[in-house]
C-alpha positions as CSV (number, residue, x, y, z in Angstrom):
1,X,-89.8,-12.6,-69.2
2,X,-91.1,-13.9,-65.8
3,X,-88.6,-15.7,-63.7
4,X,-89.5,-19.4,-62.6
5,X,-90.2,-18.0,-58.9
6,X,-92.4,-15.3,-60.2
7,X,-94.4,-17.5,-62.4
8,X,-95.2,-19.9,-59.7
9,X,-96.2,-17.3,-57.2
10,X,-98.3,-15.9,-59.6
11,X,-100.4,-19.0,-60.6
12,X,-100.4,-19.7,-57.0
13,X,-102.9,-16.5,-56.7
14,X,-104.4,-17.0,-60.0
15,X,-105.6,-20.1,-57.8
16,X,-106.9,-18.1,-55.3
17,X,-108.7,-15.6,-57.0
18,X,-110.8,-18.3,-58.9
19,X,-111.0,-19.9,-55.3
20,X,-112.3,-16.4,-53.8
21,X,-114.4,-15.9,-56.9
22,X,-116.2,-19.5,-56.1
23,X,-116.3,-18.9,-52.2
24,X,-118.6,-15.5,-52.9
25,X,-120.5,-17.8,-55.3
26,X,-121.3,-20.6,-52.7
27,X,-122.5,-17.5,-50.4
28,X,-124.4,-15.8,-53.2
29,X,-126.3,-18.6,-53.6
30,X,-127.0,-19.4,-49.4
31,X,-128.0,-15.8,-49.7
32,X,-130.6,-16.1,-52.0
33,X,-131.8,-19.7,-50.7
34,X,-132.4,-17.5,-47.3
35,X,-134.3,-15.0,-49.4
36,X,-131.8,-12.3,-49.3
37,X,-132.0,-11.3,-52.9
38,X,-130.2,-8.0,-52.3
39,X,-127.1,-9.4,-50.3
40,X,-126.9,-12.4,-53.6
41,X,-127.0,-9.9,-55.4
42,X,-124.1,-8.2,-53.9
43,X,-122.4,-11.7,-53.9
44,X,-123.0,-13.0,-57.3
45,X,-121.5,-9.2,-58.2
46,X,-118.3,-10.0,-56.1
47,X,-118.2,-13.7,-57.3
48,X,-117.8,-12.2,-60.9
49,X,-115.1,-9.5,-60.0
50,X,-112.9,-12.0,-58.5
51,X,-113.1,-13.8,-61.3
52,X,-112.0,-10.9,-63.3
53,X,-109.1,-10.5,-60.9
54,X,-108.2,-14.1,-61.7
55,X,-108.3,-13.2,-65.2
56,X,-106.4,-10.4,-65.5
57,X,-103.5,-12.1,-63.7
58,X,-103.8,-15.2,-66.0
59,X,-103.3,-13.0,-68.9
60,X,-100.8,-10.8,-67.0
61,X,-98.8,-13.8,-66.8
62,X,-99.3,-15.3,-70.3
63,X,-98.1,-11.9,-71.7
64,X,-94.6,-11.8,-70.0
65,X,-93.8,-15.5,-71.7
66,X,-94.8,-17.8,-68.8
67,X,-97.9,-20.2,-68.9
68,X,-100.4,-19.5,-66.5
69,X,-102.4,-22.9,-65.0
70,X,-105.8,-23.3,-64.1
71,X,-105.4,-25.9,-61.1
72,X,-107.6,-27.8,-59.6
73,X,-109.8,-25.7,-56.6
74,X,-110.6,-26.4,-53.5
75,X,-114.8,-27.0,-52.7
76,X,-116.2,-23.9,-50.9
77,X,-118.4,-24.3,-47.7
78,X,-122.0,-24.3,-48.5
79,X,-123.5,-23.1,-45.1
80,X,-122.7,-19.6,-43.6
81,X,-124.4,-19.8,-40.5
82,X,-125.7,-16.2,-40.2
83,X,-125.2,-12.9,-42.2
84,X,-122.9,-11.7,-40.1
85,X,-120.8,-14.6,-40.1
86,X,-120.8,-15.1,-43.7
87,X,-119.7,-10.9,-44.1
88,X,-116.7,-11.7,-41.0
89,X,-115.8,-14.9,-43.4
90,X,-115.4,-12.4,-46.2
91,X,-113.5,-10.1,-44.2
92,X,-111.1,-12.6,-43.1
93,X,-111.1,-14.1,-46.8
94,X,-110.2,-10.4,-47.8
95,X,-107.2,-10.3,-45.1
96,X,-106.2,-13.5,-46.3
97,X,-106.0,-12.5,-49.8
98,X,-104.3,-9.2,-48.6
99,X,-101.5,-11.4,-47.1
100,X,-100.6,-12.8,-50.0
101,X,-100.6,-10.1,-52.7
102,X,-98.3,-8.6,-49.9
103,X,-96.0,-11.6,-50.0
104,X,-96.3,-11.4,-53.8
105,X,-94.6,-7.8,-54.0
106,X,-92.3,-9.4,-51.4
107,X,-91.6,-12.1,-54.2
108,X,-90.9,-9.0,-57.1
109,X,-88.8,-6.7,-55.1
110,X,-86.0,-9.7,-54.0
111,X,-86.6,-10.7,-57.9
112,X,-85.8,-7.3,-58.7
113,X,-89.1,-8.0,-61.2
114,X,-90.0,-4.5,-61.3
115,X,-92.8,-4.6,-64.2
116,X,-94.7,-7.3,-61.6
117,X,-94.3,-5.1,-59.0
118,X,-95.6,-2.5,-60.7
119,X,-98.8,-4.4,-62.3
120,X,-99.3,-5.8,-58.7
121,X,-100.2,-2.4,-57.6
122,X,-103.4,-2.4,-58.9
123,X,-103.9,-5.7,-56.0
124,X,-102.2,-3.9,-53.7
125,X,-104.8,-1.0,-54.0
126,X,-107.4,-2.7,-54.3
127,X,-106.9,-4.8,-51.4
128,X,-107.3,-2.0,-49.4
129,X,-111.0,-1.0,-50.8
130,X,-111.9,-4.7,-50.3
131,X,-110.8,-4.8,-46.9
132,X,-112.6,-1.5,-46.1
133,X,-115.8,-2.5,-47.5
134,X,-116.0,-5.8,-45.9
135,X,-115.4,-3.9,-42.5
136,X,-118.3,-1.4,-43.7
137,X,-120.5,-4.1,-44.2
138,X,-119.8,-5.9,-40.4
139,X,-119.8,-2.5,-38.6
140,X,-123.5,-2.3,-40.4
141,X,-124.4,-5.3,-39.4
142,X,-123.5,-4.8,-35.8
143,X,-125.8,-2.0,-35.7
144,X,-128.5,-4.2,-37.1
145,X,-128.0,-6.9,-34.5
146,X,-131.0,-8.8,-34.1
147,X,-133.5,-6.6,-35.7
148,X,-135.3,-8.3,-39.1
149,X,-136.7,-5.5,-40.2
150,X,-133.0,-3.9,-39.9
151,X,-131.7,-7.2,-42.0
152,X,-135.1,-6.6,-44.5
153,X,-133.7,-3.1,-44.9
154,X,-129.8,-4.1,-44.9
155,X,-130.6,-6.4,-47.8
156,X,-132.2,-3.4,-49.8
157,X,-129.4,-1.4,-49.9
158,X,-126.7,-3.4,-50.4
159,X,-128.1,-3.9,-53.8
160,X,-127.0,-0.1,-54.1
161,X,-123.3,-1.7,-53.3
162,X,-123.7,-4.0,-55.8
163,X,-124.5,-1.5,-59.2
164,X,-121.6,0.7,-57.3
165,X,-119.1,-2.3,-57.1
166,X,-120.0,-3.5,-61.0
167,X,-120.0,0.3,-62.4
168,X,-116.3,0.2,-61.2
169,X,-114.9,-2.4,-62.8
């Protein structure tokens, strides 16, 4: 059974993993107004495991006798400015969301809610490859800089990301 304190933190991040989900739709669909069908592509992809992350929490909860809440969410932008502004948004959205699956552990350990701790693990982990992926993408896109035949080619093969990000799930 979840404690009160462990409920609420956990529909606080169901929240924002249906919040990232629609922030990488919004870009997913700038993406593919711009023409870039590889990086929307790569966005709708991340859109939809997000929303799987959301998911499996909502269950997660639901299963250990508390009720998990869909709450109202917050509009996501609808402009990115460039590509590799929208990739550092979804690097800092990443480190965001890092932050508070770290606080969430935090939450389980002083609850002595071991069986959270253990399920939030799976965050925890993959946290790390979203962080790390992000990064690969902006390091990339440094090296590209200017260059639109570099970008043409950028948006080819992140569509190889995208069958490698959905294959995993």
């Amino acid at each position: 059974m979840l404690s009160k304190v462990i409920e609420t933190a956990l529909n606080e991040q169901i929240t924002i993993e249906f919040e990232s989900s629609q922030v990488y739709l919004a870009m997913a669909s700038w993406a593919e107004v711009q023409g870039f069908e590889g990086v929307a592509s790569f966005m709708y992809a991340h859109s939809d495991e997000e929303r799987q992350h959301m998911l499996k929490l909502l269950k997660y909860v639901n299963e250990r006798g508390g009720h998990a809440k869909v709450s109202k969410l917050n509009a996501p932008p609808v402009s990115f400015g460039s590509f590799k502004e929208m990739f550092q948004n979804l690097f800092d959205h990443e480190v965001m969301v890092s932050g508070k699956i770290n606080n969430l552990v935090d939450i389980t350990l002083k609850e002595k809610d071991y069986a959270t701790h253990n399920f939030l693990q799976w965050y925890v982990s993959e946290q790390i490859e979203e962080e790390a992926l992000a990064r690969n993408i902006l390091d990339k896109l440094k090296l590209i800089g200017g260059d639109k035949g570099g970008l043409y080619q950028f948006d080819n093969n992140i569509k190889m990301l995208t069958v490698e990000t959905t294959d995993n799930l």
